[in-house]
C-alpha beads as a LAMMPS data file, in Angstrom:
LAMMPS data file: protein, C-alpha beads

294 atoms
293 bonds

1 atom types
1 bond types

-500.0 500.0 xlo xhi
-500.0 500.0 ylo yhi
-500.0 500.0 zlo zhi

Masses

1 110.0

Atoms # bond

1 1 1 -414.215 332.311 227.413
2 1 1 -415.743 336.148 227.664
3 1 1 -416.017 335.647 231.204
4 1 1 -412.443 334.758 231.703
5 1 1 -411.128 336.977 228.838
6 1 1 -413.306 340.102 230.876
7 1 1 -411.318 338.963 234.190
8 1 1 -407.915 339.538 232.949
9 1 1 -409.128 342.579 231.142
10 1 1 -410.257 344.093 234.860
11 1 1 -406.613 342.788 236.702
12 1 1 -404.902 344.437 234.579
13 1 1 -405.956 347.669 234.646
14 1 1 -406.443 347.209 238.537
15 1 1 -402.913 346.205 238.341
16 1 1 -401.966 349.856 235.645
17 1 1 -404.131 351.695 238.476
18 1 1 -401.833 350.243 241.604
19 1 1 -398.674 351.020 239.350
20 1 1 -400.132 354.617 238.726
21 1 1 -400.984 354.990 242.730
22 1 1 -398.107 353.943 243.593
23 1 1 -395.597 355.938 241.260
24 1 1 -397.729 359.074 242.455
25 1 1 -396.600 358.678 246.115
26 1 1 -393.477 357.958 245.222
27 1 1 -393.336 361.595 243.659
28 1 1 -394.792 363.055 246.817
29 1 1 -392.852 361.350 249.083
30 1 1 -389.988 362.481 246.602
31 1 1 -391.207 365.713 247.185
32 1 1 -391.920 366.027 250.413
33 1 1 -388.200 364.944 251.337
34 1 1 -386.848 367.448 248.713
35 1 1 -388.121 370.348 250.657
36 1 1 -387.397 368.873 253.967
37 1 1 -383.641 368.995 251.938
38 1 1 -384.355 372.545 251.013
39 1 1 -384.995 373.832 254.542
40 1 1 -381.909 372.212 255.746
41 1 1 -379.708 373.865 253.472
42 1 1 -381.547 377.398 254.434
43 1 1 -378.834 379.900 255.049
44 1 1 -381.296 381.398 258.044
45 1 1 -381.310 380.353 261.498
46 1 1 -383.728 378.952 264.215
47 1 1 -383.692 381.158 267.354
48 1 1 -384.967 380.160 270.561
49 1 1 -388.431 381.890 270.108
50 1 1 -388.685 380.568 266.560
51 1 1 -387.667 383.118 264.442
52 1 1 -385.699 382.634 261.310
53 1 1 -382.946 385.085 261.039
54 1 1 -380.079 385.861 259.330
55 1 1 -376.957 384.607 260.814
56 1 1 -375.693 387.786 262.276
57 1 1 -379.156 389.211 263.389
58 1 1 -379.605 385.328 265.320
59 1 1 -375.892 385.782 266.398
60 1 1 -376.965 389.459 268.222
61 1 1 -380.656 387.906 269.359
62 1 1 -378.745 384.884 270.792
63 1 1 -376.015 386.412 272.738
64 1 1 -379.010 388.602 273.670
65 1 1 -377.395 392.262 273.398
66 1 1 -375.789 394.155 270.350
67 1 1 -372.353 395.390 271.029
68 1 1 -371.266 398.935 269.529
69 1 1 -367.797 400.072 269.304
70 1 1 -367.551 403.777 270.537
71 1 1 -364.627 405.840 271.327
72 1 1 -363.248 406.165 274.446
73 1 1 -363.204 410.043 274.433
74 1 1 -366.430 411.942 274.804
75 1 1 -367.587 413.779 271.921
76 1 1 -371.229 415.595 272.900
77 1 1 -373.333 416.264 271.655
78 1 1 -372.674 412.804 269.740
79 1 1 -371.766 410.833 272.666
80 1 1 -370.886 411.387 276.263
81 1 1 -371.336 411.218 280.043
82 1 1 -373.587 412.790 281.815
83 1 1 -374.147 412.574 285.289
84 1 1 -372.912 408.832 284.769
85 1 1 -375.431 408.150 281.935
86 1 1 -374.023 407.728 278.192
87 1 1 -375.918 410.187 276.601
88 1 1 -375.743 411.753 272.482
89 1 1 -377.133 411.342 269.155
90 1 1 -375.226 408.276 268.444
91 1 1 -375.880 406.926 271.434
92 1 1 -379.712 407.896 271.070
93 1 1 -379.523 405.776 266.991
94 1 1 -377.640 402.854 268.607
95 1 1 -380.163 402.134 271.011
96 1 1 -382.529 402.559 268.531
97 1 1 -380.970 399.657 266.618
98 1 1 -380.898 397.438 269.453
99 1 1 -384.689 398.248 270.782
100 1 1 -385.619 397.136 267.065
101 1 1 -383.526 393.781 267.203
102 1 1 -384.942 393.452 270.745
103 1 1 -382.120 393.207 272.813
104 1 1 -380.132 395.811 274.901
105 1 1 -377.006 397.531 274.203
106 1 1 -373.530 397.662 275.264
107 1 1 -371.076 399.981 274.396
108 1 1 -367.327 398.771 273.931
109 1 1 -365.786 402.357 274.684
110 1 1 -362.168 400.477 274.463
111 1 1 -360.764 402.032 271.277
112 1 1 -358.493 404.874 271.262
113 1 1 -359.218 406.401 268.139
114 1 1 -361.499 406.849 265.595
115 1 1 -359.690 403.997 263.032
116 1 1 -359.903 401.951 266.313
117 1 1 -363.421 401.955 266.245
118 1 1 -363.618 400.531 262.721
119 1 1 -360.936 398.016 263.768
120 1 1 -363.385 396.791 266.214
121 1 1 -365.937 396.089 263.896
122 1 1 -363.886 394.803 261.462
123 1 1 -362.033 392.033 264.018
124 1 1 -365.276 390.949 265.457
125 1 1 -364.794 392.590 268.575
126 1 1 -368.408 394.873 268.063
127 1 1 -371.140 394.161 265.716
128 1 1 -371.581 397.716 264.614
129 1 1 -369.312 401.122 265.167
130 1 1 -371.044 404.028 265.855
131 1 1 -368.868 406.878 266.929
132 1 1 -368.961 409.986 264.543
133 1 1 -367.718 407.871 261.815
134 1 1 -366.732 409.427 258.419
135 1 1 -366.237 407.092 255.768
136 1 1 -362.846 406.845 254.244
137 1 1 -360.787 404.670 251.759
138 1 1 -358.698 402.744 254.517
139 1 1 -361.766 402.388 256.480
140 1 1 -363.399 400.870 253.639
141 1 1 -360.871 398.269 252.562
142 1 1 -362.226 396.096 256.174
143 1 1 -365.890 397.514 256.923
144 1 1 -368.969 398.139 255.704
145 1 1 -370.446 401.711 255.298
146 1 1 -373.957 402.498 256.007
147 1 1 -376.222 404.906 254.760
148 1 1 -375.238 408.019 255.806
149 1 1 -377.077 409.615 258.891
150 1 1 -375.599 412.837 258.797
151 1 1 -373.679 415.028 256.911
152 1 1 -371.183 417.528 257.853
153 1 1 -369.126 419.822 255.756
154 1 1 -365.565 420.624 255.959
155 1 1 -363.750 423.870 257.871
156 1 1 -360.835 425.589 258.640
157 1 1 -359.764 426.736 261.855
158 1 1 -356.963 429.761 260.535
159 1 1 -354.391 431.780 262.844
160 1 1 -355.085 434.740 260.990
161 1 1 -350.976 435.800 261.918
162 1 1 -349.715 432.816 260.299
163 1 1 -352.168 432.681 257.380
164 1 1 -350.991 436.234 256.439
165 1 1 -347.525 435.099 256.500
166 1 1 -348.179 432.439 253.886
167 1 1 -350.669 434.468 251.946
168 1 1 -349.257 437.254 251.474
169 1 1 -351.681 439.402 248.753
170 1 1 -352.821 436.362 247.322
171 1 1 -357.154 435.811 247.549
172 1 1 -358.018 433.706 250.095
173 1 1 -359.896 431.265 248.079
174 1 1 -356.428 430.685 245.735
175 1 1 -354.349 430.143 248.951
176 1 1 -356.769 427.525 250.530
177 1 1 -357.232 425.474 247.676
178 1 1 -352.991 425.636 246.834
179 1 1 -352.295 425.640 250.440
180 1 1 -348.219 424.831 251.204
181 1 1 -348.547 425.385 254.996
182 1 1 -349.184 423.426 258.419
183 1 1 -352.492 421.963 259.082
184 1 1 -352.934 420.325 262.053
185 1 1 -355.307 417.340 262.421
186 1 1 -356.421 414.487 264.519
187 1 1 -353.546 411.505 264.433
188 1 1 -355.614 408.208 263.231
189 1 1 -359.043 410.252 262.094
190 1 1 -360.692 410.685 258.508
191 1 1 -359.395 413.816 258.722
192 1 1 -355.562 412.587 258.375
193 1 1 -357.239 411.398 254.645
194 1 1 -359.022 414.285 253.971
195 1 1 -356.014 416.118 254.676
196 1 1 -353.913 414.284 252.176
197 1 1 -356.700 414.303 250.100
198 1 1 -357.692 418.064 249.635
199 1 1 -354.597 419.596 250.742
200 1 1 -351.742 417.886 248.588
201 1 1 -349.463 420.786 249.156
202 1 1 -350.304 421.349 252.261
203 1 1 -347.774 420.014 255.897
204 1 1 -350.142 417.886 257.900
205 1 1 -349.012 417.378 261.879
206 1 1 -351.097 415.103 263.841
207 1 1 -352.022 415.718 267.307
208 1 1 -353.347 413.153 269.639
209 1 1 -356.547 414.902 270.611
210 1 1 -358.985 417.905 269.109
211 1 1 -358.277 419.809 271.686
212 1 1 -354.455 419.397 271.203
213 1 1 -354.923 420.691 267.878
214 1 1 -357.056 423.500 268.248
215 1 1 -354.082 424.715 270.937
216 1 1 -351.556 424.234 268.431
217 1 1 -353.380 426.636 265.997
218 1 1 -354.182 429.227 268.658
219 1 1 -350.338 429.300 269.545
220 1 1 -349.289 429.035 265.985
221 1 1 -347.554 425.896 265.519
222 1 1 -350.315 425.350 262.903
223 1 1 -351.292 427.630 260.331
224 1 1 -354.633 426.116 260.523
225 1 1 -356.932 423.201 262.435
226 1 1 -358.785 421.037 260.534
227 1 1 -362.003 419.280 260.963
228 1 1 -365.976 419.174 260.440
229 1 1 -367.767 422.787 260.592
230 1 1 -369.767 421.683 263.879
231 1 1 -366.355 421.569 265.934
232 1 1 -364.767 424.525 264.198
233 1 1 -367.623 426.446 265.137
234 1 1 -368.191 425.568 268.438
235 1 1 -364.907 427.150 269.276
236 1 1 -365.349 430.637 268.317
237 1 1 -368.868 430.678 269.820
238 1 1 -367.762 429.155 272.958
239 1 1 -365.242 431.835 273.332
240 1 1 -365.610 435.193 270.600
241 1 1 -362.836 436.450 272.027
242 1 1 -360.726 434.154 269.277
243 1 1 -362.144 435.751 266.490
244 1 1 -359.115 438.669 267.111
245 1 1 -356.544 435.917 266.287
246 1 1 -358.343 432.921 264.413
247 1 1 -360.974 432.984 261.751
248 1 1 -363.170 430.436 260.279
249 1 1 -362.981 428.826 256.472
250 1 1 -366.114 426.657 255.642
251 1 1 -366.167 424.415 252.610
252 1 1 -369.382 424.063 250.692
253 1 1 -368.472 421.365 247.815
254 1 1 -367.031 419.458 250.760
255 1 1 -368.442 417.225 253.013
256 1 1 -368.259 414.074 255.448
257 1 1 -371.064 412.160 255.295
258 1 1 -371.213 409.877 258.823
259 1 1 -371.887 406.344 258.997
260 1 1 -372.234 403.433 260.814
261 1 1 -369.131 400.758 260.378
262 1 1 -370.865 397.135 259.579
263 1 1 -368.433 393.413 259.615
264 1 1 -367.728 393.030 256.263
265 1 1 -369.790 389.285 256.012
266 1 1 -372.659 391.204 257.640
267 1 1 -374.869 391.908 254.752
268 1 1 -378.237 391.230 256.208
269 1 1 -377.465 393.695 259.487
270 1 1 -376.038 396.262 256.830
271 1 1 -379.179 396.250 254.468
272 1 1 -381.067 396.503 258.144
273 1 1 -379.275 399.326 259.244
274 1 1 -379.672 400.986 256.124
275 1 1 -383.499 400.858 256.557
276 1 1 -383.356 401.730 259.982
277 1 1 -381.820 404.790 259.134
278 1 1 -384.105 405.580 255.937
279 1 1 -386.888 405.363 257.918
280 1 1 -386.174 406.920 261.241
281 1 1 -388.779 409.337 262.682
282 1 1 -385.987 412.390 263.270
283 1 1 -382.893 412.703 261.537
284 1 1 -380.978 415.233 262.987
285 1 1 -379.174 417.709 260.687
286 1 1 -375.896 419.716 261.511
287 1 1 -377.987 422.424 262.215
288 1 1 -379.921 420.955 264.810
289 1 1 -376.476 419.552 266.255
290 1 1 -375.136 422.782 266.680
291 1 1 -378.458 424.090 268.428
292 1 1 -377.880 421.402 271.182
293 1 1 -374.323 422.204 271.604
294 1 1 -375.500 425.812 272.377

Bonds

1 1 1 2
2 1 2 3
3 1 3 4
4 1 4 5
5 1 5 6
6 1 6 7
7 1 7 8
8 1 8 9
9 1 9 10
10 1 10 11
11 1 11 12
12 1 12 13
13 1 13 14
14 1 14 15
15 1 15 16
16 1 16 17
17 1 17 18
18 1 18 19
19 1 19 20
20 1 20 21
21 1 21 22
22 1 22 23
23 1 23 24
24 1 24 25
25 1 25 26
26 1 26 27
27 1 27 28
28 1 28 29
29 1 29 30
30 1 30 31
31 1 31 32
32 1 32 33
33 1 33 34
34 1 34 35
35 1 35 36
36 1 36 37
37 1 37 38
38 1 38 39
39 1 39 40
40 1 40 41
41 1 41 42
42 1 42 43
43 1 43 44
44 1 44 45
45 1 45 46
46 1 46 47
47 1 47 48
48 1 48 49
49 1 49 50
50 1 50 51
51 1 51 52
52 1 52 53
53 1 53 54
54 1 54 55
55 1 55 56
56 1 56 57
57 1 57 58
58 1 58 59
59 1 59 60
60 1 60 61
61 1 61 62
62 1 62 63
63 1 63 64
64 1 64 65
65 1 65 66
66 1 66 67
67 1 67 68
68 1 68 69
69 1 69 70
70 1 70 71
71 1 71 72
72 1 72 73
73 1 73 74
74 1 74 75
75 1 75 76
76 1 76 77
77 1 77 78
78 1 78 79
79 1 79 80
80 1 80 81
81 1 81 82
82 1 82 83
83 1 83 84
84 1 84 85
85 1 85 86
86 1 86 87
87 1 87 88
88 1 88 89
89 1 89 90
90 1 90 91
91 1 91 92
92 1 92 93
93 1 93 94
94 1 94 95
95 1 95 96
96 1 96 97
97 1 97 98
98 1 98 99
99 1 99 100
100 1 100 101
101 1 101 102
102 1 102 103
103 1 103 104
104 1 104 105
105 1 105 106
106 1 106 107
107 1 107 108
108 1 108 109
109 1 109 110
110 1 110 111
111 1 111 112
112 1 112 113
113 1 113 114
114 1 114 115
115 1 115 116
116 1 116 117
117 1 117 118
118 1 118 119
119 1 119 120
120 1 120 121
121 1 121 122
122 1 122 123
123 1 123 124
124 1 124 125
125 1 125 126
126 1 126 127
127 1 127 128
128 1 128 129
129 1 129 130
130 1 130 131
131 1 131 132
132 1 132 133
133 1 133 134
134 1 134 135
135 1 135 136
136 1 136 137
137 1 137 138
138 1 138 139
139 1 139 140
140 1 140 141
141 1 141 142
142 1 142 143
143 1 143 144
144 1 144 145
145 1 145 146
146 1 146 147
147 1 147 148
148 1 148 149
149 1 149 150
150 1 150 151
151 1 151 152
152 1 152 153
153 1 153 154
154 1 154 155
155 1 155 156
156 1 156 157
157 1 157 158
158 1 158 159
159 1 159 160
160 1 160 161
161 1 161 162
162 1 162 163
163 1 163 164
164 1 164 165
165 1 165 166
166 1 166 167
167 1 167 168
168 1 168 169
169 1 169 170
170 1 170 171
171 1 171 172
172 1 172 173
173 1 173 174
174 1 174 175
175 1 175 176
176 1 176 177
177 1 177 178
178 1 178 179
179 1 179 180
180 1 180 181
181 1 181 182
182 1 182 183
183 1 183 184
184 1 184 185
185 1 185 186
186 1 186 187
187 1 187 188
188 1 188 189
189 1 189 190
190 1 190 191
191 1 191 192
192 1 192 193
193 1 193 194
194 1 194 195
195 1 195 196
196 1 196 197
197 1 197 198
198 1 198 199
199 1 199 200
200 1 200 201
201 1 201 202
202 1 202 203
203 1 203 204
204 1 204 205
205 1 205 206
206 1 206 207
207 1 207 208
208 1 208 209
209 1 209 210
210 1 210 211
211 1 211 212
212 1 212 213
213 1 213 214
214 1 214 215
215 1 215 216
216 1 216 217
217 1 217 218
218 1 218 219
219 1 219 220
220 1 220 221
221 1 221 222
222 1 222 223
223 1 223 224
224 1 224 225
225 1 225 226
226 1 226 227
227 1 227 228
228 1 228 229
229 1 229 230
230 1 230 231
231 1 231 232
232 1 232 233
233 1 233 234
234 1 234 235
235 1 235 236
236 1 236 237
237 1 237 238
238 1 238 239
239 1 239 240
240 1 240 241
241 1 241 242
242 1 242 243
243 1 243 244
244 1 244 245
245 1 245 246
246 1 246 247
247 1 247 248
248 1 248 249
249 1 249 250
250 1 250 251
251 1 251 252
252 1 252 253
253 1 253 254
254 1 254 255
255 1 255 256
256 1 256 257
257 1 257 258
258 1 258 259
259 1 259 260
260 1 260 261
261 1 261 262
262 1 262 263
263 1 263 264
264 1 264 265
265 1 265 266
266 1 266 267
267 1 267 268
268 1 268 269
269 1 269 270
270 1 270 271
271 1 271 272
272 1 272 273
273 1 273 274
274 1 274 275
275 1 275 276
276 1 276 277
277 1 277 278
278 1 278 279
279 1 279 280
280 1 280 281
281 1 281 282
282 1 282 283
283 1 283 284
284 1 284 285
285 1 285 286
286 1 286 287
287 1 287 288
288 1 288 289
289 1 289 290
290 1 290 291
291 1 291 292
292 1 292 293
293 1 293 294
């Protein structure tokens, strides 16, 4: 009777040891398929070299080139043609951005103006806009703003003529920031904003190109031409001559910091371009700008 009562003793706790073995894989196996779970519900995505990747960053590697929106006008030293090569600072950072991703560049030079460009992004049609940018409210109702990567302040362009006719003895520092006359500006540009923004009293008229408005100013149809202090510059050192009829009006407490335009589901490319740009090598300054425009 020990014998036998010994036996069961030992098959059951044979049996208590299978049980325990057995719930054990169970849990593993459990386990195992949990995480398998897990990785299918990962919000990243296989590329054909293995990668993981953020949808958008897999969506540039897979088409295998990164499409920037740029304006269809040349604006050197920021972008431009040169003996049939696109050349410019912003040209120089978007290829930067693509070398990093590993794929080459194209540039969508199909807008028309400057809110074109951020249209671009924001439709789809370009995966980034790089083109001068400046960030603005409108702008920033569709697109993402990067870090900025330059900044430029603000400047007058003045027909001194018409100025005095609206002046009168009045300081010029009380006239300019209660200004009531014309100030022409690019037609669908930041600077259209700005304008409403910092000159309330102020008559804007849009022109269709810089050029257009500078012309208007020089002739007088504008009291004054408004835009950053790299292009207001430019013209009176290109040509001295002007400084008889136009002066110059630079704004330190205002500036236009330029960025690049990201999708607005594009988080993971925005948070990349933002590093991209904090840890560039060079980042050029207005100063060194206006150095390669001379």
């Amino acid at each position: 009777m020990s014998r036998l009562k010994n036996f069961v003793l030992l098959l059951g706790a044979l049996c208590l040891c299978n049980s325990v073995w057995a719930q054990g894989g169970s849990k593993a196996r459990a386990a195992t398929s949990s995480a398998a779970a897990e990785a299918d519900r990962s919000p990243l995505v296989k590329v054909a070299d293995g990668r993981l990747l953020a949808p958008e960053i897999a969506r540039i590697v897979t088409r295998g080139e990164l499409v920037i929106a740029m304006l269809a006008a040349d604006n050197p030293p920021f972008f431009s043609v040169k003996n049939g090569d696109l050349v410019g600072t912003d040209v120089d950072l978007a290829r930067l951005i693509g070398k990093e991703l590993g794929v080459p560049v194209r540039f969508d030079r199909s807008p028309k103006t400057f809110d074109g460009v951020a249209e671009a992004v924001a439709v789809g049609q370009a995966d980034l806009g790089i083109s001068r940018l400046a960030r603005t409210l409108k702008r920033g109702q569709s697109v993402h703003f990067s870090v900025a990567y330059m900044r430029l302040g603000h400047a007058l362009l003045i027909n001194r003529i018409r100025f005095a006719e609206v002046a009168g003895d009045q300081p010029l520092p009380q006239v300019i920031r209660h200004f009531t006359g014309t100030i022409g500006v690019i037609a669908n540009s930041s600077w259209e904003e700005f304008g409403r923004r910092n000159f309330p009293k102020a008559k804007l008229v849009s022109y269709p190109t810089w050029t257009d408005v500078v012309n208007a100013a020089k002739k007088g149809e504008v009291v004054a031409a408004y835009r950053d202090e790299l292009e207001v510059m430019q013209i009176v050192n290109n040509d001295p001559g002007l400084a008889l009829t136009l002066r110059t009006v630079t704004f330190n407490d205002l500036e236009s910091p330029l960025s690049i335009m990201v999708g607005i589901r594009d988080l993971t490319l925005l948070s990349f371009v933002n590093e991209l740009i904090a840890q560039r090598a060079e980042k050029p300054t207005a100063s060194d700008v206006l150095k390669a425009i001379k």
